[in-house]
GUVOZA-680632 format. One record per residue: y, x, z of N, C-alpha, C, O in turn; residue in three letters. Coordinates in steps of 0.001 Angstrom, whole numbers, plus 500000, padded with zeros to 6 digits. Layout:
YXZYXZYXZYXZALA...
end
This chain:
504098531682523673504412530477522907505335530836521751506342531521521928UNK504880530240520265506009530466519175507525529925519385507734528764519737UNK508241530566519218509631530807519005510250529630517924511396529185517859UNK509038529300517099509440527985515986508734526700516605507671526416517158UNK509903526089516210509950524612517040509917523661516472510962523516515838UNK508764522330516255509132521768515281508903520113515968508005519922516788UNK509649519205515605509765518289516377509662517368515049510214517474513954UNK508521516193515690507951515394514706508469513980514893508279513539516026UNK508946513347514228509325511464514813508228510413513968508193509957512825UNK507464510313515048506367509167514267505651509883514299505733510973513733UNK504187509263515367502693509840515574501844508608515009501203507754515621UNK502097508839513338501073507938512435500483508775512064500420509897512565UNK499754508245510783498859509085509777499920510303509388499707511401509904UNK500816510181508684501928511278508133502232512280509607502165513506509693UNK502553511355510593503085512924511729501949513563512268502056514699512730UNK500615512818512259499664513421513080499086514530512263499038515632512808UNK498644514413511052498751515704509624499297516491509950498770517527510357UNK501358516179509863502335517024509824502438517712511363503379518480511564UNK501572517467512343501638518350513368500892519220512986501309520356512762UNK499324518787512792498644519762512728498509520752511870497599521576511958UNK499694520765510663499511521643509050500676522695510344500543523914510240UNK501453522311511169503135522978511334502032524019512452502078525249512457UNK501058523153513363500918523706514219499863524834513433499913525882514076UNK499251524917512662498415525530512357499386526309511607498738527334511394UNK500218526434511214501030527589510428501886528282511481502894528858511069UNK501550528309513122502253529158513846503308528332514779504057529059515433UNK503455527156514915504828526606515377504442525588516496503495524820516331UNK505256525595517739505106525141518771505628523533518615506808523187518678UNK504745522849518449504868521086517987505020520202519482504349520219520514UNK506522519254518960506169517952519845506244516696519285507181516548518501UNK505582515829519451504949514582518347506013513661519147505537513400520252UNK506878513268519027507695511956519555507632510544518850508329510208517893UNK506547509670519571506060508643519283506796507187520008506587506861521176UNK507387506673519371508366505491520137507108504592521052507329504334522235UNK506147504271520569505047503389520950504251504094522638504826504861523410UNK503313503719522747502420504395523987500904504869523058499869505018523708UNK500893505021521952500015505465521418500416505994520554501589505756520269UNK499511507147519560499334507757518314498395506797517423497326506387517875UNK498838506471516170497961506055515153497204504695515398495997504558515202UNK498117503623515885497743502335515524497371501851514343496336501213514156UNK498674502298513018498124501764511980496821502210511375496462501422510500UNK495808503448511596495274503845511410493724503250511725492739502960511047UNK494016503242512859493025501629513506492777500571512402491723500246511856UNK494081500111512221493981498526511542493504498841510438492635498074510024UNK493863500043509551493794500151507857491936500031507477491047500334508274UNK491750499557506179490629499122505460490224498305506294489014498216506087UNK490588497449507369490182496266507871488828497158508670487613496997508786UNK489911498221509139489277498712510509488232500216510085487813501078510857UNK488074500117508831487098501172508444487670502561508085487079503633507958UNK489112502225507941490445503215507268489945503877505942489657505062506108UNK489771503423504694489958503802503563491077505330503542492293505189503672UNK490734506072503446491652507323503572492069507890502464493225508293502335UNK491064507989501446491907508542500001491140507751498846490245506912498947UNK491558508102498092490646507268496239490296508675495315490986509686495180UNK489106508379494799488931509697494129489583509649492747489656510484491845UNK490261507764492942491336508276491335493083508507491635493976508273490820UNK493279509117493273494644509072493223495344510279492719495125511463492978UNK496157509781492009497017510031490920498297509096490990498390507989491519UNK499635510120490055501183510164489981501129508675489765501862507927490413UNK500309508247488901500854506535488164500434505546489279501070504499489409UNK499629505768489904499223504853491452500065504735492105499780504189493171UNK501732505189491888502692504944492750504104504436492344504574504737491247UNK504550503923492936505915503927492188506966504627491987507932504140491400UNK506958505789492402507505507204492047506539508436491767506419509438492472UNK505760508088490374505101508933490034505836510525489841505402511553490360UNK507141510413488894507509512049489142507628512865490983507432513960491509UNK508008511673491318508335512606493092507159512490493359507170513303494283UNK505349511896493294504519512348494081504140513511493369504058514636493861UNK503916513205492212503423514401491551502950516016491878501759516330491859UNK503916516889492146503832517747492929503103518121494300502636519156494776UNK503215516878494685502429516498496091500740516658495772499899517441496213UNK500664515429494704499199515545494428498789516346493668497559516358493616UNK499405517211492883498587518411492198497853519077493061496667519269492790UNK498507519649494487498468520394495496497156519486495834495991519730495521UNK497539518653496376496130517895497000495477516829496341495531515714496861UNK494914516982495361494077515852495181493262515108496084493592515210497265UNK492109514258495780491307513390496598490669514481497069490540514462498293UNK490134515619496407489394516857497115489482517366497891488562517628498665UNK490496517672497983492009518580498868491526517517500260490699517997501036UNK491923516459500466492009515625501700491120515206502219491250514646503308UNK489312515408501302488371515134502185488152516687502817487903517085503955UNK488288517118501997487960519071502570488584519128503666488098519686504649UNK489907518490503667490726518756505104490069518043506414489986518482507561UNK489684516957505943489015516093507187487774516338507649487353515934508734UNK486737517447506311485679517790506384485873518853507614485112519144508537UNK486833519198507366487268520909508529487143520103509707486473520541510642UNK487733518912509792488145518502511140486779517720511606486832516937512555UNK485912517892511108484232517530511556483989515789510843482992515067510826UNK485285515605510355484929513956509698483596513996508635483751515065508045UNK482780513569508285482142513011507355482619511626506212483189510604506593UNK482389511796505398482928510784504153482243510860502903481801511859502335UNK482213509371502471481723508827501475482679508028500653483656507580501252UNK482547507756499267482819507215498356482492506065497949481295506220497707UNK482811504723497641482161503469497203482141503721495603482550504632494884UNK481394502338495350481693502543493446482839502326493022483138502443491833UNK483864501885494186485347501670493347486129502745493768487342502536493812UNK485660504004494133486365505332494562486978505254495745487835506098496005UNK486724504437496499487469504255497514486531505079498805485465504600499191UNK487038506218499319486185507040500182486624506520501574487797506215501788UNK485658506427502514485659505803503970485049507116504753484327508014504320UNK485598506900506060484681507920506809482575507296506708482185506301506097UNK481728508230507465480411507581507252480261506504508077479650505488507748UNK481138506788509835480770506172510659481459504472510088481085503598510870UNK482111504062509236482430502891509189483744502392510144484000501210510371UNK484273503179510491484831503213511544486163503945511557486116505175511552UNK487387503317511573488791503975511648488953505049512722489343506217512710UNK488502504202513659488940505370515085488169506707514854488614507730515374UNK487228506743514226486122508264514255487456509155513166487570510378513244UNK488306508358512268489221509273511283490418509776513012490608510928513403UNK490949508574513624492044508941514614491511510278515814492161511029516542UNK490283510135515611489989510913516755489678512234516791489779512993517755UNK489156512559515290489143514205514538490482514367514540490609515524514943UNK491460513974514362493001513732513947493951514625515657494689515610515689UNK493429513644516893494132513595518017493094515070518729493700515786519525UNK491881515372518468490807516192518756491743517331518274492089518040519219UNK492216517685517167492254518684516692494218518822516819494846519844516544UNK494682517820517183496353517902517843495932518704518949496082519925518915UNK495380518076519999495007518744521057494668519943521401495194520587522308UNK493323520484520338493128521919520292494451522931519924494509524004520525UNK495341522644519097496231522614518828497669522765520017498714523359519753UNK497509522407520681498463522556521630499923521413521223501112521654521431UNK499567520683520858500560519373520322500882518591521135500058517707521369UNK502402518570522030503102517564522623503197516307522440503822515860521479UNK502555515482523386503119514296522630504135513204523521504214512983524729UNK504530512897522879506192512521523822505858510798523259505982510426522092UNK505384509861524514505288508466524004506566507774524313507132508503525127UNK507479506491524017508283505861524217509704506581524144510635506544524950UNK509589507204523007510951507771522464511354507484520930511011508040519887UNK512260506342521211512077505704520276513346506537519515514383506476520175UNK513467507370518141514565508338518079515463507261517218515241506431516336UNK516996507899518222518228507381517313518907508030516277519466507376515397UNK518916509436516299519659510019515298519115511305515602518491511591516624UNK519454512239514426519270513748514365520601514197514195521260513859513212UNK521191515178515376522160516052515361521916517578514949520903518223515216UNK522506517816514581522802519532514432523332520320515265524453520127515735UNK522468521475515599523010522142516585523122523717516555523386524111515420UNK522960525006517746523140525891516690522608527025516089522973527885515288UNK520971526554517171519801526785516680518967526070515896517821526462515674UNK519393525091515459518391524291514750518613522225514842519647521791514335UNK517735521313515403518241520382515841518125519487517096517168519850517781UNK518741518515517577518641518197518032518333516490518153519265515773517790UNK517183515866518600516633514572518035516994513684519163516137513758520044UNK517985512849519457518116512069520501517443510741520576517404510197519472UNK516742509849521825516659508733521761517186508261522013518231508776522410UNK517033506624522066517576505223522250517902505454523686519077505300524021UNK516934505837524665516465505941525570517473507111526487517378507307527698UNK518357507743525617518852509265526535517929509803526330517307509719527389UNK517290510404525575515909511911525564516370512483524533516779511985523484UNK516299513509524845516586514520523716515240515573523634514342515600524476UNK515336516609522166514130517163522158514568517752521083515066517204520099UNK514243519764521404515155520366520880514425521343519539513374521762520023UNK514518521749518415513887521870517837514587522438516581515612521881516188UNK514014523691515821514376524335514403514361523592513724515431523350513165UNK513447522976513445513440521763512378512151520358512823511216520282513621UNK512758519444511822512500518098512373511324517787511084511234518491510078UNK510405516487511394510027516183510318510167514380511140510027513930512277UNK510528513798509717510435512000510360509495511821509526509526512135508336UNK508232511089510355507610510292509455507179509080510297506006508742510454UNK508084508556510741507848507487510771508439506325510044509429506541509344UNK507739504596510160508268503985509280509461503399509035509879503018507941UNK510166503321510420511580503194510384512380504437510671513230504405511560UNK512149505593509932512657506381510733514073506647509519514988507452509689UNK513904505759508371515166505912507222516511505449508335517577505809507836UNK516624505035509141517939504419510020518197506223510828519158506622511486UNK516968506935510441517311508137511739518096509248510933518887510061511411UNK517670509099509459517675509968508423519410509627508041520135510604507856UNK519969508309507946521179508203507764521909508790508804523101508578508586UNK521758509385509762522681510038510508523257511562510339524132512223510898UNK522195511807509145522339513129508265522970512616507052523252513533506281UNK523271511502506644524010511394505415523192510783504374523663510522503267UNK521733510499504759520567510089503439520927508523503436521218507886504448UNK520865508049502232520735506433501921519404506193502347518379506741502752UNK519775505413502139517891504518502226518323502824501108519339502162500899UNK516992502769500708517252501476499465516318500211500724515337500454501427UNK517262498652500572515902498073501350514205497970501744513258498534501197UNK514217497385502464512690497106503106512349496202502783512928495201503205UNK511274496062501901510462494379501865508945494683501873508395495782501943UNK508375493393501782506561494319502308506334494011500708506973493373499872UNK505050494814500686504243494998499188502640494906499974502401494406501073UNK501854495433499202500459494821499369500626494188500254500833494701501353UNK500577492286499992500493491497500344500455490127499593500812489813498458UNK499847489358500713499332488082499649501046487004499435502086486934500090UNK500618486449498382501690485922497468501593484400497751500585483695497794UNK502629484138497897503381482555498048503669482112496594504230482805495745UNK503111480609496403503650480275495092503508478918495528502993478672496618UNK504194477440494271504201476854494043502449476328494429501410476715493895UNK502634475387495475501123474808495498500117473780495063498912473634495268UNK501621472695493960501145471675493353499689471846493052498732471400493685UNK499702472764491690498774472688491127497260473107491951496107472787491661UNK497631473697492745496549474315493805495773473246494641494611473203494237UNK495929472649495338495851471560496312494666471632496576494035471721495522UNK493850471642497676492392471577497486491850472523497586490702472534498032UNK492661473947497104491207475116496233491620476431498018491124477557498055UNK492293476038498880491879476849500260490667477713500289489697476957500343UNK490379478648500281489592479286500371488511479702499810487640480422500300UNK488598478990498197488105479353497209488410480742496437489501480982495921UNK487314481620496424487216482732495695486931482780493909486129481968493448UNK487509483590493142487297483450491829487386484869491108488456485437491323UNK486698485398490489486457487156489844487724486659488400487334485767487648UNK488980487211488164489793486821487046490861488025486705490753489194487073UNK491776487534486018492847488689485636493924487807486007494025486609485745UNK494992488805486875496785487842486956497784489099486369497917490321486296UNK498220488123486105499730488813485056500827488244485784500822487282486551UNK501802489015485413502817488513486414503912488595485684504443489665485387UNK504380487323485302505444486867483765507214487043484378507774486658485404UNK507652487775483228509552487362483578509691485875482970508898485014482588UNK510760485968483046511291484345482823511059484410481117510880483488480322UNK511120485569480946510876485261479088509503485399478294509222485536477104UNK508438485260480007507036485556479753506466486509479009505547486460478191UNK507294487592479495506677488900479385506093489411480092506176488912481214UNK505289490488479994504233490977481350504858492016481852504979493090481263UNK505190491818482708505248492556483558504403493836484648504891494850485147UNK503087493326484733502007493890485053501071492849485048501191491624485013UNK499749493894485106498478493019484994497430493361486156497728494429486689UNK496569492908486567495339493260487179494067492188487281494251490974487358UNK492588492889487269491871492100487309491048492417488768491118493433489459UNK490278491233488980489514491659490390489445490305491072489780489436490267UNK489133489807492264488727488656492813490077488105493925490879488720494628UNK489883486965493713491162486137493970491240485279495311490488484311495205UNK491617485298496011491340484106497435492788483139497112493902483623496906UNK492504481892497125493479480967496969493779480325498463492843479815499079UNK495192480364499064495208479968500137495987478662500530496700478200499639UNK495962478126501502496623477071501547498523477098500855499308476351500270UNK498468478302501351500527478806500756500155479461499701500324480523500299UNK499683479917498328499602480232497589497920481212497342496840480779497744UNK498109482591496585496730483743496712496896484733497401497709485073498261UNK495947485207496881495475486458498127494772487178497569494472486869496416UNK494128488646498255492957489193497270493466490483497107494637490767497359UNK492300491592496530493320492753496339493868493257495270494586494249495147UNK493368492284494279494221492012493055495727491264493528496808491805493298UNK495664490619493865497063490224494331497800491079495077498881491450494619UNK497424491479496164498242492760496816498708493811496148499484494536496771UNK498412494130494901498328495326494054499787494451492905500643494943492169UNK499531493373493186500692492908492002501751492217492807502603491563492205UNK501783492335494594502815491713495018503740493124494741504960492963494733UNK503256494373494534504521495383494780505232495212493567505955496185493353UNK505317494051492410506303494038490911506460492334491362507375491813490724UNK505858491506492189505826490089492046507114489504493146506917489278494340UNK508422489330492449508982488529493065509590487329492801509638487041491605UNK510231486279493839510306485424493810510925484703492641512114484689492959UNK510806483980491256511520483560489977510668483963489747509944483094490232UNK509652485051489133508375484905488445507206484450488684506802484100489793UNK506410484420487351505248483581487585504132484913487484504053486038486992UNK503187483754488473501640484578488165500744483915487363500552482713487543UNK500153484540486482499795483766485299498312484237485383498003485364484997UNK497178483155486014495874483225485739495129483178484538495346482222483793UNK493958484367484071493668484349483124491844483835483784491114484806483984UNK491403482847483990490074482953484449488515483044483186487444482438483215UNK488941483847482420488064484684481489488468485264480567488322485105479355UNK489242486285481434489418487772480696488937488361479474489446488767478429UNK487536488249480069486411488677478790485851487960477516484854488215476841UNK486771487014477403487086485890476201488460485725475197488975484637475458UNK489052486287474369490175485717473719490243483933473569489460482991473689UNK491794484163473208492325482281473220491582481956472139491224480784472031UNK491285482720471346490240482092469992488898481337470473488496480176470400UNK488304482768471096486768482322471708487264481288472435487140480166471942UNK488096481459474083488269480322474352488050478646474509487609477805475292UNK488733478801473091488724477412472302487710476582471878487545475363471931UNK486754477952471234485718477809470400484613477748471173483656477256470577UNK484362478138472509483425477992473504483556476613473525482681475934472987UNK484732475967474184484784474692474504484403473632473526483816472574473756UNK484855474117472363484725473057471257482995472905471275482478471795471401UNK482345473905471163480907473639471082480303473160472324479232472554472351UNK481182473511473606480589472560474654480703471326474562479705470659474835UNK481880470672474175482252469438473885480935469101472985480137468364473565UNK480581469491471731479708469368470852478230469204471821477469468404471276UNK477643469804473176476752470070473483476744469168474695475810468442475036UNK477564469268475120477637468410476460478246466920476625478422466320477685UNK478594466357474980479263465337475241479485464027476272480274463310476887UNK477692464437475816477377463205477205477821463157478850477639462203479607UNK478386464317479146479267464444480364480853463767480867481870463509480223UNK480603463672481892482407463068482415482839464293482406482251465374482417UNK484704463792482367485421465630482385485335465887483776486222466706484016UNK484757465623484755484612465674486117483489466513486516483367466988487645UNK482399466735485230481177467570485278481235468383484112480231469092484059UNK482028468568483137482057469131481868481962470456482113481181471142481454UNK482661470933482987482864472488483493481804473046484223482053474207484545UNK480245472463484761479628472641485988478337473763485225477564473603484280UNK478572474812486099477616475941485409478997476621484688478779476603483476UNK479948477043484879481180477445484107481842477560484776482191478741484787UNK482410476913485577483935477142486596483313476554487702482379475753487654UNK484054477125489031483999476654490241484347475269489913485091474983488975UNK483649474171490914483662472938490599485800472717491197486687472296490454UNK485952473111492479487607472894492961488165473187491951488912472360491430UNK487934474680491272488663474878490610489038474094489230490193473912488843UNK487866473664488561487352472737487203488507471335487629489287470731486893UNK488230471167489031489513469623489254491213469966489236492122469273488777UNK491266471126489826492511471742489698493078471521488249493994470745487975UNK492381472335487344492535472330485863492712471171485310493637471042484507UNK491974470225485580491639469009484666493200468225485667494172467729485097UNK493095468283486609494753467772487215496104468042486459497024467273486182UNK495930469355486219496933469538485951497417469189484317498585468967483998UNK496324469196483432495987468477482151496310467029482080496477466347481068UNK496378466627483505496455465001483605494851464541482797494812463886481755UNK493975464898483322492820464558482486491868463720483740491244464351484593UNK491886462517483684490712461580484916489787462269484752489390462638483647UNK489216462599485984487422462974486124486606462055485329485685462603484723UNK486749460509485152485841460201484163485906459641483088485202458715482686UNK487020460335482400487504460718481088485872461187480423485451462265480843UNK485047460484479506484617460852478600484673462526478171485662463057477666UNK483686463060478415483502465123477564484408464675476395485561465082476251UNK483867463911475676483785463790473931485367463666473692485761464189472650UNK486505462940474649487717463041474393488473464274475204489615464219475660UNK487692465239475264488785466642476145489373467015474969488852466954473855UNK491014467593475378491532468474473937490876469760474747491064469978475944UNK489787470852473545489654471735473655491181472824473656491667473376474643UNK491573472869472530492819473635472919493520474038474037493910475103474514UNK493589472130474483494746472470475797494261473124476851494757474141477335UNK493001472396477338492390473580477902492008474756478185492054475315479281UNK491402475378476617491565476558476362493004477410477065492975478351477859UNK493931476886476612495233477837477098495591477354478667496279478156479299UNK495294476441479177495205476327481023494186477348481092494724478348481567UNK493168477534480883491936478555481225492253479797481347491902480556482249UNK493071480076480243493865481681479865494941481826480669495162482847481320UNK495728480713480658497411480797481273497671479722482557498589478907482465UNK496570479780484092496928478765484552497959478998485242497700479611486278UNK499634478617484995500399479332486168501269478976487303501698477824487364UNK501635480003488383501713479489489430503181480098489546503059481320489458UNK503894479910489631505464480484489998505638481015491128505244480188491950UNK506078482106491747506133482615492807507270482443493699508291483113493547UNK507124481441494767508121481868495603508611482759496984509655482574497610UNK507665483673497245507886484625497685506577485459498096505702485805497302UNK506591485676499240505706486431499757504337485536501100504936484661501725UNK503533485593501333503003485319502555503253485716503918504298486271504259UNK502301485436504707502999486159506238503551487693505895502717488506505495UNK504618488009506009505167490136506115504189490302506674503447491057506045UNK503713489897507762503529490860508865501682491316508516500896492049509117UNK501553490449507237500129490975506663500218492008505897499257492747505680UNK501568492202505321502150493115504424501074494846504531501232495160505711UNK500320495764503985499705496989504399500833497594504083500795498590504806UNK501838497646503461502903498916503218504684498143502973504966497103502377UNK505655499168503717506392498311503328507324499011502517508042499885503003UNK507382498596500944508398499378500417510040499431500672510660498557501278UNK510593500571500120512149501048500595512137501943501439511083502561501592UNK513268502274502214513164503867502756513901505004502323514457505012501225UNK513927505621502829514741506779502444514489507385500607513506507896500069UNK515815507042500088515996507498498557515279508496498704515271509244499681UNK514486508586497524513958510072497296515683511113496274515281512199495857UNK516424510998496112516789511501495525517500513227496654517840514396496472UNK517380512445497499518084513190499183516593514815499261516828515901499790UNK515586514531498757514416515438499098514219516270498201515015516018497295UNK513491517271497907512640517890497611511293517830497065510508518498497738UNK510658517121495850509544516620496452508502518110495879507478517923495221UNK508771518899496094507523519981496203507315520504497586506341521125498013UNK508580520084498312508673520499500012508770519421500887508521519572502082UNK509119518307500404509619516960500990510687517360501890511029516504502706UNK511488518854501924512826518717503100513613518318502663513498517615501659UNK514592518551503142516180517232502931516919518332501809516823519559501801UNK517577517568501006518687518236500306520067518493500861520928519186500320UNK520209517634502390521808517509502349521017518331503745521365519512503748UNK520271518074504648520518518893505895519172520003506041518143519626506601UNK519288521270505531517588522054505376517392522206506702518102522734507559UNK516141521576506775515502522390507862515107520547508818514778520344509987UNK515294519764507907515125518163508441514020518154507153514227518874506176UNK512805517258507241511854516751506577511070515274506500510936514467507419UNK510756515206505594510523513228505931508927513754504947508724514475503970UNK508006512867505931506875512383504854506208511031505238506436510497506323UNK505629510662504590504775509006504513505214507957504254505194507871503026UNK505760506747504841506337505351505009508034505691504862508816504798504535UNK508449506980505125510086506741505856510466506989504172511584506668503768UNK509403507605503200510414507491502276509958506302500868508957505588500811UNK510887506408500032510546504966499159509415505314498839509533505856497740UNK508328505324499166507020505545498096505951504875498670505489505064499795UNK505564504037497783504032503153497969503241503037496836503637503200495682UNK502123502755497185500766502607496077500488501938496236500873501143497094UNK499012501779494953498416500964494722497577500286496425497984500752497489UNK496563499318496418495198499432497494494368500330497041494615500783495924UNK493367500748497652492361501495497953492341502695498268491597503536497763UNK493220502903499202493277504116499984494773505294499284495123506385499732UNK495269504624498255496365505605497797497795505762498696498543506739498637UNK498000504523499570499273504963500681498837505926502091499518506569502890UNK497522505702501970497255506934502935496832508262502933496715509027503890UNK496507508541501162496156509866500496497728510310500101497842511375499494UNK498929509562500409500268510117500119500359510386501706500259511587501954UNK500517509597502805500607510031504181500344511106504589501188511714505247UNK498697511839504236498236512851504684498512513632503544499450514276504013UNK498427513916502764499378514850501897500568515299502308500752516331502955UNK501708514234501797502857514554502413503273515303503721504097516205503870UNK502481514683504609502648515550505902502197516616506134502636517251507092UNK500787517333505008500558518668505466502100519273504820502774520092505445UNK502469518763503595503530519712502739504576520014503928504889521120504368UNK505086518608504376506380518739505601505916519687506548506508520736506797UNK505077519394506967504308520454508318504559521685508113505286522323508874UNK503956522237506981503839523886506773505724524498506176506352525541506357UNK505995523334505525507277523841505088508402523343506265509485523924506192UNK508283522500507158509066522694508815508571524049509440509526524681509892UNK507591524565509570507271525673510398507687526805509731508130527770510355UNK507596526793508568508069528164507933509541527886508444510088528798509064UNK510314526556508209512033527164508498512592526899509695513790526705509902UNK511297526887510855511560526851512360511902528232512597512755528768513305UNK510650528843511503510290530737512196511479531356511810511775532433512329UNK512348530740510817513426531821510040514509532170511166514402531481512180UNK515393532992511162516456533752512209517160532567511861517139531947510798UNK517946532286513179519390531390513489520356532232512355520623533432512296UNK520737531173511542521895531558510588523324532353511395524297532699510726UNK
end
């Protein structure tokens, strides 16, 4: 048995990688998993199918593009199907780059994953939930909640709370709030439109209606505000005091806009404003609009102000007051400062020979598979660079 010891906290996507990169570089691994399983979230992700990488992930897909950087040069989207290809996975690509295993199926990614821990010779230690990392004078020592200890050259945390384990070495951590997730707003104007879908662009305004960010893509309106994976992608900049500002035809300027309408008015006069929109806008949505215009459904076509409309069409907006259920949240940003790491090694700056990859540190992405093409990345880097400074001589 190797002499290098490497002790993992959190058997997710990030520790189950980071066993198998440590164990495959020579080092005798134990996976200490607080739960009674490995890789729940892994299960749940792509709504069960696990979206695993994007063939456009890249530095700007995150919110610490300089610290992934390094990470993803090393591994691109290539890099991480090749790795899963080794491990007998099969995978495909959609038209929005978003690569899935073939079987459709999350567990077929967990099970090449736990298949190849196993071959591997990988400990796995369930219901140790870790409290702190001590120093000791071979290397460290990882205690639980529980009284367990588990002794080891070097550590890697990747789990998602594991920033509370990391402060016992001296690392900050910045708060926790969830990101990809659906958005709470003001529901006046909404009323009615539950479960109505719509293909549009949202912007997401400061108080001095500046943009802040943009995205386009399809929208679910819910009883507490939207939804969608355009929205999830803009809850990680969308908080509570700003607005989300619907654009429902993108592919039109406020000019055209205007000028569409004006000639509908011209064409359709003979319509109530209650049918003016039909063949054009979702009918919920067409009442929403005209509500909020203060315009009666059988208001005469011939008296709509094109204008005003026009700019509700472009700018319908909804003010945000917070978030939807957390617990729908796919990622939760905050976590251990990156400033404490390394990011070409992900080990610690203040204690060498301690390592963090996936959730424990501040870094999240976009949807479509980019928080889990940082997971498995990150954790081969921690893996191979824990085992190299398990093997080194006691100082």
């Amino acid at each position: 048995m190797s002499d290098a010891r490497v002790a993992i906290v959190g058997g997710g996507a990030a520790g189950l990688v980071a066993a198998i990169a440590s164990a495959r570089a020579g080092a005798c691994v134990t996976l200490l998993e607080a739960g009674s399983r490995v890789g729940r979230k892994i299960l749940a992700s792509g709504n069960g199918r696990c979206n695993l990488t994007n063939t456009a992930a890249a530095p700007d897909a995150y919110n610490a593009p300089g610290f992934v950087a390094p990470v993803l040069a090393e591994f691109p989207c290539e890099a991480v199907v090749a790795f899963f290809r080794d491990l007998g996975l099969l995978t495909y690509a959609d038209d929005e780059g978003r690569v899935y295993p073939v079987t459709n199926a999350a567990n077929s990614v967990l099970d090449v994953l736990r298949l190849e821990c196993a071959l591997l010779g990988v400990e796995e230690r369930f219901g140790f939930e870790a409290a702190r990392i001590e120093r000791s004078d071979d290397g460290f020592i990882v205690r639980s909640r529980e009284g367990g200890a588990s002794q080891a050259g070097a550590v890697i945390v990747a789990s998602g709370g594991g920033a509370s384990v990391l402060e016992s070495l001296g690392h900050a951590r910045e708060p926790l709030w969830p990101v990809l997730v659906p958005l709470a707003t003001d529901t006046r104007s909404i009323r009615g439109l539950s479960g109505v879908r719509v293909r549009c662009a949202g912007h997401i305004l400061d108080s001095t209606g500046a943009r802040v960010a943009s995205e386009r893509g399809e929208l679910l309106f819910r009883d507490y505000g939207v939804s969608g994976i355009m929205i999830l992608d803009l809850s990680r900049v969308a908080l509570p005091g700003l607005t989300l500002s619907l654009d429902f035809f993108p592919d039109i300027d406020p000019a055209g806009m205007e000028r569409l309408l004006s000639e509908r008015i011209d064409r359709l006069g003979w319509r109530s404003a209650g049918t003016f929109f039909s063949g054009m806008l979702h009918t919920r949505i067409a009442q929403a609009v005209l509500r909020v215009a203060e315009v009666p459904l059988d208001t005469p076509a011939t008296s709509l102000d094109a204008p005003a409309l026009a700019r509700l069409l472009k700018d319908f907006s909804l003010p945000i007051t917070g978030t939807g259920d957390p617990a729908q949240a796919q990622v939760t940003r905050g976590g251990a400062r990156l400033d404490g790491f390394d990011p070409a090694t992900m080990e610690s700056r203040l204690a060498p020979g301690v390592f963090a990859a996936g959730e424990v540190l501040d870094v999240d992405g976009r949807c479509g598979g980019f928080n889990l093409h940082w997971a498995w990345t990150s954790g081969i880097v921690a893996g191979r660079g824990a085992a190299a400074r398990a093997a080194e001589p006691a100082a």
